[in-house]
Backbone and ligand atoms as CSV (ligand in chain L), in Angstrom:
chain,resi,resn,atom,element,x,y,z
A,1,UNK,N,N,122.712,89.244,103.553
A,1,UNK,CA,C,121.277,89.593,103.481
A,1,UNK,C,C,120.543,89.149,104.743
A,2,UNK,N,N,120.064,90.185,105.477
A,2,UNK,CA,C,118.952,89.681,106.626
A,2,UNK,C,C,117.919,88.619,106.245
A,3,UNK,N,N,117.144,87.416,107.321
A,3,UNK,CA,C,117.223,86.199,106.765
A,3,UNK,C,C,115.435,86.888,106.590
A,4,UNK,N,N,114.554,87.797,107.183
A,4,UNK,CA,C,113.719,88.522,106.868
A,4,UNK,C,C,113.407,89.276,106.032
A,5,UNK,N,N,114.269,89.765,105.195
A,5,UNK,CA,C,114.420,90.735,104.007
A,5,UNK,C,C,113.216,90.217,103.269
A,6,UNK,N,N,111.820,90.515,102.995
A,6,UNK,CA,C,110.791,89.922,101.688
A,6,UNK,C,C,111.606,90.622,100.335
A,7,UNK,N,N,112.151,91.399,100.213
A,7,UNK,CA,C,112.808,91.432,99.057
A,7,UNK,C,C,113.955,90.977,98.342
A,8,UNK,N,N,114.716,90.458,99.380
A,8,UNK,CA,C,115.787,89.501,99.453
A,8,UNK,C,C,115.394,88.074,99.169
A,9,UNK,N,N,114.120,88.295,99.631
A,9,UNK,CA,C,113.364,86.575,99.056
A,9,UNK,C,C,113.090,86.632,97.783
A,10,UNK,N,N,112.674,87.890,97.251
A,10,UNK,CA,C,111.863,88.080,96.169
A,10,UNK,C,C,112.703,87.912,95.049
A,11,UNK,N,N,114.047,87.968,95.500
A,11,UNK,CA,C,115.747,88.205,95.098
A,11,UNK,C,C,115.855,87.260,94.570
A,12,UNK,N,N,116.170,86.172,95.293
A,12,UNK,CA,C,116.603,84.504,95.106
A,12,UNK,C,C,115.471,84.275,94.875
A,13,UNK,N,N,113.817,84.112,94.667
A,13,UNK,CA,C,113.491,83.430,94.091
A,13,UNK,C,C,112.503,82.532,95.023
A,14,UNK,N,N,112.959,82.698,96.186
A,14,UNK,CA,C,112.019,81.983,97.361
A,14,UNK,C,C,110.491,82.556,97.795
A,15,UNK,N,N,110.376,83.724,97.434
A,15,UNK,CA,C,108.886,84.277,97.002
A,15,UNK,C,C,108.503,85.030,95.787
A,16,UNK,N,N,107.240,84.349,95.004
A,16,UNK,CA,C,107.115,84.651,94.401
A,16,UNK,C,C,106.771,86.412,93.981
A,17,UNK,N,N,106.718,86.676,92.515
A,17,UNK,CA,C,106.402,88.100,92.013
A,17,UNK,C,C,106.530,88.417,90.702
A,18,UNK,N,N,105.301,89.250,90.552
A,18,UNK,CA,C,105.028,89.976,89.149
A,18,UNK,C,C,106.247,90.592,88.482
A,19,UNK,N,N,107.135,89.823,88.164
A,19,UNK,CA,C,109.071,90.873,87.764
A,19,UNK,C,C,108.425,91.573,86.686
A,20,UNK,N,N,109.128,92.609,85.800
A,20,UNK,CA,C,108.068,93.586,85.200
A,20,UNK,C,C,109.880,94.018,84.448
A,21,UNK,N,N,111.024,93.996,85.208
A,21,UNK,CA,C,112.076,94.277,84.950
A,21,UNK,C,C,113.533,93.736,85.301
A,22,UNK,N,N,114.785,93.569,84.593
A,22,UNK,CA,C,115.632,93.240,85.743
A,22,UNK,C,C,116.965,93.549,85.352
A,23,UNK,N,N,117.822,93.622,85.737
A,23,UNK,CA,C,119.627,94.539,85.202
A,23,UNK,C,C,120.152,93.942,86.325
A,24,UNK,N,N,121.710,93.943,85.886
A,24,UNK,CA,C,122.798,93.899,87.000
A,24,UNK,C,C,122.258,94.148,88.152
A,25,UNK,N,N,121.874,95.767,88.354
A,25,UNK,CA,C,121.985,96.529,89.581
A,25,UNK,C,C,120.261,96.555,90.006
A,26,UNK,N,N,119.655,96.344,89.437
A,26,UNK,CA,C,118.240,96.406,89.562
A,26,UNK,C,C,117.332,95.491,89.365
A,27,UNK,N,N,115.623,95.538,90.166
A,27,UNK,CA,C,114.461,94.608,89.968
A,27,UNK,C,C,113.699,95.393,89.594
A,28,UNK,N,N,112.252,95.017,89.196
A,28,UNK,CA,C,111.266,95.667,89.512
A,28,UNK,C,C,110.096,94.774,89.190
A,29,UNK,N,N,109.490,94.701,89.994
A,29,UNK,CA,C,107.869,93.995,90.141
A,29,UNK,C,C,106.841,94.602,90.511
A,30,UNK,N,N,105.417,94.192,90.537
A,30,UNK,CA,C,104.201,94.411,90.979
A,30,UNK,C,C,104.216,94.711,92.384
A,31,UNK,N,N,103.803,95.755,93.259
A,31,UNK,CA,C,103.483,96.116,94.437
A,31,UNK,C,C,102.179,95.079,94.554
A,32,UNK,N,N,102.622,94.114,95.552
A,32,UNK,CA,C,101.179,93.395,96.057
A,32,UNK,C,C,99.913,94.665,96.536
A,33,UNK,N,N,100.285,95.103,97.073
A,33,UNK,CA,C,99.226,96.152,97.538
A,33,UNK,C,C,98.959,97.485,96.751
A,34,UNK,N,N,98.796,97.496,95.789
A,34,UNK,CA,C,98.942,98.551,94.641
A,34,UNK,C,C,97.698,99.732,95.110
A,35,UNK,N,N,98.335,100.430,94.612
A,35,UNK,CA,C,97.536,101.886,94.972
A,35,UNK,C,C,96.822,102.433,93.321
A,36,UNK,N,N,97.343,101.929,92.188
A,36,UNK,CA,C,97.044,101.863,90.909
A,36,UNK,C,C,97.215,100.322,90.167
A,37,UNK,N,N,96.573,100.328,89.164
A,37,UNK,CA,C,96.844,98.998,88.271
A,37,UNK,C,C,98.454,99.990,87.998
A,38,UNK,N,N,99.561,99.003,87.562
A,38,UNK,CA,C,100.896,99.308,87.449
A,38,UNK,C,C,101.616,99.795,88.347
A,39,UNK,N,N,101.153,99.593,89.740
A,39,UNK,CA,C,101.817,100.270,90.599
A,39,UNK,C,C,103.400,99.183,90.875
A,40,UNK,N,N,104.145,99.471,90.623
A,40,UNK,CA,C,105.976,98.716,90.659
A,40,UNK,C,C,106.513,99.084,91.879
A,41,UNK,N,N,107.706,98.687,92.587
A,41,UNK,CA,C,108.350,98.802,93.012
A,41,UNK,C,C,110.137,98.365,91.980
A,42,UNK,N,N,110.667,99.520,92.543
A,42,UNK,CA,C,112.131,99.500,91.564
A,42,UNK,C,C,112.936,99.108,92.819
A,43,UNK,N,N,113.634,98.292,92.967
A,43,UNK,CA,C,114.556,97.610,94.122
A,43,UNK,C,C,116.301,97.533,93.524
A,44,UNK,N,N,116.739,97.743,94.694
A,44,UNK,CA,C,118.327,97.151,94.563
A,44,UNK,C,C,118.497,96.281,94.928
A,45,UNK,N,N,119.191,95.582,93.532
A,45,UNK,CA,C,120.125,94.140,94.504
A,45,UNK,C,C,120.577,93.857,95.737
A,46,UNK,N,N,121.213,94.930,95.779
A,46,UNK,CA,C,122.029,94.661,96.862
A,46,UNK,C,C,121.489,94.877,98.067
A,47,UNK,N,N,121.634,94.458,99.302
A,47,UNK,CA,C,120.549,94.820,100.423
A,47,UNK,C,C,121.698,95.925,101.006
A,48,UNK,N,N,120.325,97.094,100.825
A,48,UNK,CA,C,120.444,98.289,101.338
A,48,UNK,C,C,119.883,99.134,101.721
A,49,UNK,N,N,119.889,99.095,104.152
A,49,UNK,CA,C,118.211,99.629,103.901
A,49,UNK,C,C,117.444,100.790,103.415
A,50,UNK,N,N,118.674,102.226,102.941
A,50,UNK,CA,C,117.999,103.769,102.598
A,50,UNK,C,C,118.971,104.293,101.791
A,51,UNK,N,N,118.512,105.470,101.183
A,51,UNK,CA,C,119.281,105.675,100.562
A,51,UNK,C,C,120.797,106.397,100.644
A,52,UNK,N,N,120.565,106.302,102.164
A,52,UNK,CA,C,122.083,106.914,103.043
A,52,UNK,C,C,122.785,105.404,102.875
A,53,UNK,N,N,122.644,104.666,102.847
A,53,UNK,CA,C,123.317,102.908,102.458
A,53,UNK,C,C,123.833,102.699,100.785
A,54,UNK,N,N,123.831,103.263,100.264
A,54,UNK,CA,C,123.707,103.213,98.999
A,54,UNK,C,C,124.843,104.123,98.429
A,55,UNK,N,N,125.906,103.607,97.284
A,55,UNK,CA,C,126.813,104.492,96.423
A,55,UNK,C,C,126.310,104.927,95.598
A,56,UNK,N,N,126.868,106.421,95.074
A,56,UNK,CA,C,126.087,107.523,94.588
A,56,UNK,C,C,125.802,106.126,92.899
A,57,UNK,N,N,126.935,105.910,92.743
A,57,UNK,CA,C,126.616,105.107,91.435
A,57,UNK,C,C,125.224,104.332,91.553
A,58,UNK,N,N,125.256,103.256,92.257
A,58,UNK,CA,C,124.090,102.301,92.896
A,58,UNK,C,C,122.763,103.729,92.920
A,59,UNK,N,N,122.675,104.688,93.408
A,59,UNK,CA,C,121.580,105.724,93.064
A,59,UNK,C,C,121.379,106.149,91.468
A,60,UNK,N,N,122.094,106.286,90.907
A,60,UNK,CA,C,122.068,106.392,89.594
A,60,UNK,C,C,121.504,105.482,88.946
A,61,UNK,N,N,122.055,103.837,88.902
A,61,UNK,CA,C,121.428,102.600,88.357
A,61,UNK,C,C,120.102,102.767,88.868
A,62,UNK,N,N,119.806,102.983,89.815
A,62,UNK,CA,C,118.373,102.778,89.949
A,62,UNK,C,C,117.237,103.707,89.493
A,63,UNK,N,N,117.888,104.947,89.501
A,63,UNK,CA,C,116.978,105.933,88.614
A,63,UNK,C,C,117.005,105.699,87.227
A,64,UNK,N,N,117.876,105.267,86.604
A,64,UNK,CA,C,117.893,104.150,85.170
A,64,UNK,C,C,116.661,103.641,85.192
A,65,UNK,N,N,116.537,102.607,86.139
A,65,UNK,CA,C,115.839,101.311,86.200
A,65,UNK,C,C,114.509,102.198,86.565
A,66,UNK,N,N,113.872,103.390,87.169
A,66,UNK,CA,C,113.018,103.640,87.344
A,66,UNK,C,C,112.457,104.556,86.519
A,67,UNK,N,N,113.526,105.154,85.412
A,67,UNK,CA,C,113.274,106.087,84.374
A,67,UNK,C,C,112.237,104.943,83.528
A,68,UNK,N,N,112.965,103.775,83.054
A,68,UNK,CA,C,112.097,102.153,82.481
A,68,UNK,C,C,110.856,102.190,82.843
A,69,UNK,N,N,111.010,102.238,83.888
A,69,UNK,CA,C,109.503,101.260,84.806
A,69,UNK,C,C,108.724,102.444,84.634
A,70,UNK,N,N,108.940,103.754,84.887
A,70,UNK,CA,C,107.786,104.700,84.794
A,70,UNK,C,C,107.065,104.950,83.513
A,71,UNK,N,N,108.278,105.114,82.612
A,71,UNK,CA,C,107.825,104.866,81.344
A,71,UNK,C,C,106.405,104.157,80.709
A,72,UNK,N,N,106.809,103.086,81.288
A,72,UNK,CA,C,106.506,101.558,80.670
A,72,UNK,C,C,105.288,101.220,81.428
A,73,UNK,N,N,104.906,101.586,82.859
A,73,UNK,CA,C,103.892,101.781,83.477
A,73,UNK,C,C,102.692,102.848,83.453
A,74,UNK,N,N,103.481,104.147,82.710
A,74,UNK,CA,C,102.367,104.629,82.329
A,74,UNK,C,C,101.663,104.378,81.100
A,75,UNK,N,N,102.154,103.838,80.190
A,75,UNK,CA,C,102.052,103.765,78.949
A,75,UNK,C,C,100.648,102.419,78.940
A,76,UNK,N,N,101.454,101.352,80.023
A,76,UNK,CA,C,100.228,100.360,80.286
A,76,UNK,C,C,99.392,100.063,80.647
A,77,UNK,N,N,99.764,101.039,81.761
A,77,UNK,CA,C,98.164,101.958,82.428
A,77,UNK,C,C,97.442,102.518,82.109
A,78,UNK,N,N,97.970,102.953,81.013
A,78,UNK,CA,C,97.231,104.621,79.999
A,78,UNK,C,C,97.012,105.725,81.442
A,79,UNK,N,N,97.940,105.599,81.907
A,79,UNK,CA,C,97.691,106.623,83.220
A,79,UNK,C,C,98.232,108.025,82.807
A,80,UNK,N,N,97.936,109.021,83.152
A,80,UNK,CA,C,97.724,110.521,82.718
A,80,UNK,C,C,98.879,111.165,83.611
A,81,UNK,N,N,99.578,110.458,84.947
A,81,UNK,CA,C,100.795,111.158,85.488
A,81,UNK,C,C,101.921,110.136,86.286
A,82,UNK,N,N,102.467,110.124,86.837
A,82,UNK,CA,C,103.498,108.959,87.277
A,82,UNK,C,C,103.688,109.564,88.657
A,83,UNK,N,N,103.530,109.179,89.847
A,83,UNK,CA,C,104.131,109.897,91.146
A,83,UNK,C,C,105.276,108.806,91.365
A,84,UNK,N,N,106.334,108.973,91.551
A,84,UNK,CA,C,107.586,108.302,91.982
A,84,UNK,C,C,108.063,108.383,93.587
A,85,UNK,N,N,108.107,107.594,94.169
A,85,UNK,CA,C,107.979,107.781,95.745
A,85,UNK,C,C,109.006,107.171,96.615
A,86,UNK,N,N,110.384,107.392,97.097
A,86,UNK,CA,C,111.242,106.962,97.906
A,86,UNK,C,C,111.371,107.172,99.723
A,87,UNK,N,N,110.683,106.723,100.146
A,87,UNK,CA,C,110.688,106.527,101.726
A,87,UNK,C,C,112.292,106.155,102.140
A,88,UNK,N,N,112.554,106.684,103.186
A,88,UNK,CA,C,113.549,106.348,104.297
A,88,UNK,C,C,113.498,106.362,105.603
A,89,UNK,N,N,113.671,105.297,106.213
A,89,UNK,CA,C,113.544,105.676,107.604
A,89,UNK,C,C,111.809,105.149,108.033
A,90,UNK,N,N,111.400,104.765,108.886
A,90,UNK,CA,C,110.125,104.813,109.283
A,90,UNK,C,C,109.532,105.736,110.249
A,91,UNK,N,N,110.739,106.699,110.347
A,91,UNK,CA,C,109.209,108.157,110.456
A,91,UNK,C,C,109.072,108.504,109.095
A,92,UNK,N,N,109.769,108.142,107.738
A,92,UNK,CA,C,108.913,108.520,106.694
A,92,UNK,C,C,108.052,107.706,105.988
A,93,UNK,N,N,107.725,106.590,106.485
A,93,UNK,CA,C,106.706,105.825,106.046
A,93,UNK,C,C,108.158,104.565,106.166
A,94,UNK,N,N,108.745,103.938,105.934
A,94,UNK,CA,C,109.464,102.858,105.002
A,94,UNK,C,C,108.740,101.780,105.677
A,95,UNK,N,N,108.623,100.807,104.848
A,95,UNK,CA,C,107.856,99.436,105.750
A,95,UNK,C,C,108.873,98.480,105.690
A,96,UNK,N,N,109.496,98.227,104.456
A,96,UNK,CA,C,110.336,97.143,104.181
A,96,UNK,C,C,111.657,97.939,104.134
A,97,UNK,N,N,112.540,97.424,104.811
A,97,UNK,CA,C,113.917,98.259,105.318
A,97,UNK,C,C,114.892,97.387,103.897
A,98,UNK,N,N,114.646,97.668,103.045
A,98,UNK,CA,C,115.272,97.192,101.572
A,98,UNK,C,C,114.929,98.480,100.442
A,99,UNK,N,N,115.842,99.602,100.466
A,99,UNK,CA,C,115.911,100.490,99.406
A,99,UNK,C,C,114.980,99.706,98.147
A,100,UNK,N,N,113.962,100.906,97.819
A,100,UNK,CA,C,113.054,100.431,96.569
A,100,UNK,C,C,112.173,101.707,96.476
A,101,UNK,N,N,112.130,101.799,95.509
A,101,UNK,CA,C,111.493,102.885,94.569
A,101,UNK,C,C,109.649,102.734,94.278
A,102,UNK,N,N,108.894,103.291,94.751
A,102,UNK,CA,C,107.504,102.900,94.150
A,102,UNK,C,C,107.283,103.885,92.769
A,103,UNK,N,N,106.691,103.380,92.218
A,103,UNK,CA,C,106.692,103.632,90.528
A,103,UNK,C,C,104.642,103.952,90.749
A,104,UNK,N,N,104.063,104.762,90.904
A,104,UNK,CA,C,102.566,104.660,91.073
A,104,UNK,C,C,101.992,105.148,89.529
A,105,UNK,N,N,101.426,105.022,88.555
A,105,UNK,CA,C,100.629,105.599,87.748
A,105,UNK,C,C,99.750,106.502,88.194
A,106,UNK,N,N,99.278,107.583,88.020
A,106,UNK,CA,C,97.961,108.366,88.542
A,106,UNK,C,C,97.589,108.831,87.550
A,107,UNK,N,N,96.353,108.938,87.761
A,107,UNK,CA,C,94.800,109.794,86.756
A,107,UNK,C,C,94.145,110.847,86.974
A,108,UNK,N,N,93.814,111.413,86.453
A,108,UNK,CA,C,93.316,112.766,86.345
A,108,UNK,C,C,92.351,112.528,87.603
A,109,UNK,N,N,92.486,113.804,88.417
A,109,UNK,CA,C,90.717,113.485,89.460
A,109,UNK,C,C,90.958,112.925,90.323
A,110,UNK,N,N,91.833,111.793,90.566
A,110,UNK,CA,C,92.147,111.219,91.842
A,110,UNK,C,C,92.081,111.571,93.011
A,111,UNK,N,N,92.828,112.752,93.243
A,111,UNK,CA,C,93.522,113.133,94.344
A,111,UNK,C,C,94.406,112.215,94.895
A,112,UNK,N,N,94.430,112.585,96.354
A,112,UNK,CA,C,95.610,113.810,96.527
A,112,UNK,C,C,96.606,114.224,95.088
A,113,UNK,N,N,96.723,115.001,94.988
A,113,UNK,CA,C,97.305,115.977,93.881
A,113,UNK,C,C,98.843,115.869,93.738
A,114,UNK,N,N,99.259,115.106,95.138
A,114,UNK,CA,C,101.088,114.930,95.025
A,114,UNK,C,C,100.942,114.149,96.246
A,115,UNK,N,N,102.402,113.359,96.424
A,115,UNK,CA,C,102.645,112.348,97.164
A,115,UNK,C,C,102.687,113.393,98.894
A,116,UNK,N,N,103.616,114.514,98.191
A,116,UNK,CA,C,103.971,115.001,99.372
A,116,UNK,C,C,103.071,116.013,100.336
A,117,UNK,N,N,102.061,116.151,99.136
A,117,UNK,CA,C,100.910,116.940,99.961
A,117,UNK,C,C,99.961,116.138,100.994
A,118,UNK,N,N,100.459,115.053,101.523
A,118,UNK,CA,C,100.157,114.704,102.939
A,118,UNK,C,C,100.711,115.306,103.654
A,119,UNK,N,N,101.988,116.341,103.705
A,119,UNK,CA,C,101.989,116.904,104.886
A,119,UNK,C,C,101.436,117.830,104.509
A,120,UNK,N,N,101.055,119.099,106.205
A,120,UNK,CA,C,100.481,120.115,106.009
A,120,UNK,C,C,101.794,121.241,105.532
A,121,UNK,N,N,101.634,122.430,104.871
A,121,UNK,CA,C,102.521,123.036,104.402
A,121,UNK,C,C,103.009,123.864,105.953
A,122,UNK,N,N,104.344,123.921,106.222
A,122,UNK,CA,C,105.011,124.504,107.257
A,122,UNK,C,C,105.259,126.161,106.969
A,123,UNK,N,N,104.555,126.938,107.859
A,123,UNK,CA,C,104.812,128.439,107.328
A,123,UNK,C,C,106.261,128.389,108.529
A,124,UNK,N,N,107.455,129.138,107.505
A,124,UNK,CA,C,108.687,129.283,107.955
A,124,UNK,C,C,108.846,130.522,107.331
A,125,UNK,N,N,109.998,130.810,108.527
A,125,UNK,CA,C,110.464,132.179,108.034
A,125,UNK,C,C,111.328,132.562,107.188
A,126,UNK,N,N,111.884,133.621,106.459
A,126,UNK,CA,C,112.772,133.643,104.989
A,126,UNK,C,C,114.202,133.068,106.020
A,127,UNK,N,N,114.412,133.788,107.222
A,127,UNK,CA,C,116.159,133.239,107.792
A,127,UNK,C,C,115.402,132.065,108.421
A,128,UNK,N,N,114.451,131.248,108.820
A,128,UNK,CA,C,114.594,129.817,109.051
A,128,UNK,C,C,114.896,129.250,107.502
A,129,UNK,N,N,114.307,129.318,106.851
A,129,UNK,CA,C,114.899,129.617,105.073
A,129,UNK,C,C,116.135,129.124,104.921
A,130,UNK,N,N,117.088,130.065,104.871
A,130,UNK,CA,C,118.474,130.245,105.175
A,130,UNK,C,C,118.594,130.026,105.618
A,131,UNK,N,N,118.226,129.396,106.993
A,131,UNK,CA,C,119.403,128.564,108.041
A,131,UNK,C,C,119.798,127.356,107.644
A,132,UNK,N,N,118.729,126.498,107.256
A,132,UNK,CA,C,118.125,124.991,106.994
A,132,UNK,C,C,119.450,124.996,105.256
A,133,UNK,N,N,118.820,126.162,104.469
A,133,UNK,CA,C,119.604,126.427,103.145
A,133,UNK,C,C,121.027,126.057,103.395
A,134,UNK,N,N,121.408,127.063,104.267
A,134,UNK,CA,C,123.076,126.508,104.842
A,134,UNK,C,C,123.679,125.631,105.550
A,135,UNK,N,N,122.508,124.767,106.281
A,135,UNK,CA,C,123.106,123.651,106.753
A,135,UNK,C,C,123.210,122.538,105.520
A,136,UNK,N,N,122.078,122.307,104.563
A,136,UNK,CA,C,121.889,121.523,103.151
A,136,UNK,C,C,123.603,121.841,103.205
A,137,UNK,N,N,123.817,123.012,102.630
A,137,UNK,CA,C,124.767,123.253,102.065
A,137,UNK,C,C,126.196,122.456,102.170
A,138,UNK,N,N,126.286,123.265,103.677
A,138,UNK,CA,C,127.495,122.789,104.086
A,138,UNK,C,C,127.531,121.172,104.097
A,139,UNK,N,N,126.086,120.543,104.436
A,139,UNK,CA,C,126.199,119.383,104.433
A,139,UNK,C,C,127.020,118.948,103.562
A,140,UNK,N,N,126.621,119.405,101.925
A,140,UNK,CA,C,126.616,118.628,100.962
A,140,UNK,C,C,128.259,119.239,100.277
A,141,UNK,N,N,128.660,120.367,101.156
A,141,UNK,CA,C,130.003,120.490,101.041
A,141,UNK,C,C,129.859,122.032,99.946
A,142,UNK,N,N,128.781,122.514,99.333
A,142,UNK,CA,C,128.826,123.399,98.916
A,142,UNK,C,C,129.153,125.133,99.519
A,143,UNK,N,N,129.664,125.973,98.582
A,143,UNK,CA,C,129.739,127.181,99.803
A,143,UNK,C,C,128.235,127.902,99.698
A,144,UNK,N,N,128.737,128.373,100.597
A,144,UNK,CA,C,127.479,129.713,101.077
A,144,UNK,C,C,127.785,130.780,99.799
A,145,UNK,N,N,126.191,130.667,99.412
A,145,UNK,CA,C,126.348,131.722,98.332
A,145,UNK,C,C,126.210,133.070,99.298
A,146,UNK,N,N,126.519,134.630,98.201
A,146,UNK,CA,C,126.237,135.981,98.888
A,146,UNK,C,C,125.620,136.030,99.109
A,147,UNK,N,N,124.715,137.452,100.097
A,147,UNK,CA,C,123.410,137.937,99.887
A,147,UNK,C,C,123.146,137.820,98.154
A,148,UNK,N,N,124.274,138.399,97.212
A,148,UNK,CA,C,124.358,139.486,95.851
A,148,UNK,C,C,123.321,138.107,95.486
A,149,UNK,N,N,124.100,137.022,95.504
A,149,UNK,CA,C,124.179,135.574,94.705
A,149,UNK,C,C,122.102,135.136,95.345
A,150,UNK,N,N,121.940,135.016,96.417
A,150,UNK,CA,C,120.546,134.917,96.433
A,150,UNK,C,C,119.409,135.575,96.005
A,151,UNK,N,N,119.980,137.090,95.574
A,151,UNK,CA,C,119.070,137.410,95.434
A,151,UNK,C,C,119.081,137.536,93.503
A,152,UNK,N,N,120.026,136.815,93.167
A,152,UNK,CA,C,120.439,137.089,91.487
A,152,UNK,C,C,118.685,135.694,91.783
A,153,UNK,N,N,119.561,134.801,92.251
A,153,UNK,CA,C,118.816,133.343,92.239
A,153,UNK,C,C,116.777,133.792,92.402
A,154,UNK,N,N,116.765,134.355,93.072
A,154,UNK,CA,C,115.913,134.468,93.795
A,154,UNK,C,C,114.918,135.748,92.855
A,155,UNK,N,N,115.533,136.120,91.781
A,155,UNK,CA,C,115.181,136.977,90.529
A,155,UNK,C,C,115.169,136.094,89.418
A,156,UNK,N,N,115.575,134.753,89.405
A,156,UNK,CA,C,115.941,133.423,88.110
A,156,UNK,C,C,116.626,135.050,87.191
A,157,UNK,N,N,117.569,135.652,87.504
A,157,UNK,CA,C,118.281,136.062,86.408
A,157,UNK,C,C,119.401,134.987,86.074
A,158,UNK,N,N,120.035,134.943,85.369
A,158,UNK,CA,C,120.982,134.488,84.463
A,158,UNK,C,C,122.346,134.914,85.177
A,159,UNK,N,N,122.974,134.320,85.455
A,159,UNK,CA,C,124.322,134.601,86.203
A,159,UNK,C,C,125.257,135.344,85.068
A,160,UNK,N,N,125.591,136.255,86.041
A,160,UNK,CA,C,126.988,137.209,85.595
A,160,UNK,C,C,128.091,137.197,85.073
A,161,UNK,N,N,128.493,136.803,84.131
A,161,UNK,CA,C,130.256,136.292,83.797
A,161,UNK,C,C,130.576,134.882,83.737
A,162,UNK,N,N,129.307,134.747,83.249
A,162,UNK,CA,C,129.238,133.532,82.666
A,162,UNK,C,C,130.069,132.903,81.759
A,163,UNK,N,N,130.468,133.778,80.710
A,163,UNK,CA,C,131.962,133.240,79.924
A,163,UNK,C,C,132.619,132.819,80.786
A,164,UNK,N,N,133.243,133.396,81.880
A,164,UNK,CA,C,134.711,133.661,82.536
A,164,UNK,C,C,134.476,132.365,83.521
A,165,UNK,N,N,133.374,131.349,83.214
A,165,UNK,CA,C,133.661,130.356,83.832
A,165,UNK,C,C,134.762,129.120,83.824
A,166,UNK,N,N,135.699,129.099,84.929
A,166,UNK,CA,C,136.522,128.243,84.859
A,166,UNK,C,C,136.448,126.743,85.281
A,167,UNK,N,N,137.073,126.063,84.564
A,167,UNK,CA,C,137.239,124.720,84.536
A,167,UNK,C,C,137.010,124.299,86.306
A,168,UNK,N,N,137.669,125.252,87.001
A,168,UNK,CA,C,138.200,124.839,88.339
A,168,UNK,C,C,136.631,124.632,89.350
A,169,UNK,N,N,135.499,125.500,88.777
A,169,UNK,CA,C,134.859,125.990,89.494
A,169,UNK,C,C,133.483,125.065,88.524
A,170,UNK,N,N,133.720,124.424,87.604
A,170,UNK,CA,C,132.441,123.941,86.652
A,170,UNK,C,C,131.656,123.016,88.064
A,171,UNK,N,N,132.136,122.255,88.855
A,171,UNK,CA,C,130.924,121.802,89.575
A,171,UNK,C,C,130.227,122.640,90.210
A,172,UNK,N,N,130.740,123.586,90.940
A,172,UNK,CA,C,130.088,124.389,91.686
A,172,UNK,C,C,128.522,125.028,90.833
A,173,UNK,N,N,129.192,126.100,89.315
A,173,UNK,CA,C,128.531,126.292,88.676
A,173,UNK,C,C,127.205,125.900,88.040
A,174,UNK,N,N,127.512,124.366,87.714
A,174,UNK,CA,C,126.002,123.348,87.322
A,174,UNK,C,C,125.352,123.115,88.805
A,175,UNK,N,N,125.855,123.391,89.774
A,175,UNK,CA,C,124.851,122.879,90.956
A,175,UNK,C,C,124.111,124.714,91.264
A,176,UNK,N,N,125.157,125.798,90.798
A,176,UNK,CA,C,124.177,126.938,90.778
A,176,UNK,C,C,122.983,126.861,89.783
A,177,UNK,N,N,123.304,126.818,88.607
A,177,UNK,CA,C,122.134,126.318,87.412
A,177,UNK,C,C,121.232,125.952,88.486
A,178,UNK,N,N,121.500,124.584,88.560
A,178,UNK,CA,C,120.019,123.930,89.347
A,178,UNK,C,C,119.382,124.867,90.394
A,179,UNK,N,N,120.277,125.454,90.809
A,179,UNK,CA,C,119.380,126.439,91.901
A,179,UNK,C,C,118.378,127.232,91.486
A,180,UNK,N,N,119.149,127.930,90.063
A,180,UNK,CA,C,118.285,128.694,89.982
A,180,UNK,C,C,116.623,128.370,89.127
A,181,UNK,N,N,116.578,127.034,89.164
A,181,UNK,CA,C,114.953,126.993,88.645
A,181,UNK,C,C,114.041,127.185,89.913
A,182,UNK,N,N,114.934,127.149,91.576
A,182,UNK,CA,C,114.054,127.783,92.265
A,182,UNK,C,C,114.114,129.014,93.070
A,183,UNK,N,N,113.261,129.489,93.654
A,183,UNK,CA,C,113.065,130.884,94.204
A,183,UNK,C,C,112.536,130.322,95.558
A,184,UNK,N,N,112.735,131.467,96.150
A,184,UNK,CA,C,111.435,131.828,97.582
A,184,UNK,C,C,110.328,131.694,97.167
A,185,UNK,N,N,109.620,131.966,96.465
A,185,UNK,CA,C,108.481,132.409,96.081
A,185,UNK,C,C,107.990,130.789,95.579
A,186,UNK,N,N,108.587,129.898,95.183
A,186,UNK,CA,C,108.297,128.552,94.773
A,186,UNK,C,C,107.884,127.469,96.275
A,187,UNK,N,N,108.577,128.474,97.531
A,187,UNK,CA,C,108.725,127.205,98.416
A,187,UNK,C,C,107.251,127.504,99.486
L,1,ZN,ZN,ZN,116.953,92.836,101.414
């Protein structure tokens, strides 16, 4: 653990904090600087500064631990929506280089309306679209769907031969599902 880490302190015990939660794999306390009454931070044990540092498992435990805290924060807040907020990196804001989750309550009227509507919306083109689409992709090891296949997606129809789905191909399949709750027309 870096000997600077404030959450690594917050860890052992050497600075104090509002704990609110705690598991094997997880913390969660009071944001000193709260943006709402209940505003949390959900932290990992383990020091890790983003979420490129982190095993897919260790991502999982913590969305556990933040499924809890949101819960449990809105409920005590009597707050009307939950914005959930993960920074990486400090061109995206991160201040404290220790993976942690902010848990915010929000209320009707507030504004801003979403975390991410601080940026301005980027007009892109349908193949800058698809380019960016296929690099995700390949990143993440998936194939390039067809034209046929984008534009099924891109209609939210219901995929084709759907029985005849095989065992061999079931991951691929649930990561199409997820696609299709979005469109062009959503982005
Ligand atoms: Zn740390």
């Amino acid at each position: 653990m870096p000997e600077d880490c404030i959450f690594c302190k917050i860890l052992d015990g050497s600075i104090p904090a509002k704990r609110v939660y705690e598991d094997d794999a997880t913390i969660a306390f009071l944001d000193i600087n709260p943006r709402n009454p209940g505003h949390t931070l959900v932290v990992l044990k383990r020091h890790a500064e983003a979420i490129a540092d982190m095993r897919v498992d260790e991502t999982g435990r913590l969305f556990e631990a933040v499924k809890k805290v949101a819960d449990a924060a809105k409920e005590a807040a009597r707050a009307d929506g939950i914005s959930i907020c993960q920074n990486n990196g400090k061109a995206a804001g991160q201040v404290v280089a220790h993976v942690h989750v902010h848990v915010i309550p929000r209320f009707n009227n507030e504004g801003p309306p979403s975390m991410e509507s601080i940026l301005q919306v980027k007009k892109l083109a349908d193949q800058d679209l698809g380019r960016i689409a296929d690099a995700i992709r390949a990143s993440i090891g998936v194939e390039s769907y067809s034209p046929r296949e984008e534009m099924r997606m891109a209609r939210k129809e219901k995929p084709e031969k759907k029985e005849e789905k095989k065992p061999a191909k079931e991951e691929k399949e649930d990561l199409d599902d997820d696609f299709e709750e979005f469109s062009v027309d959503d982005l």
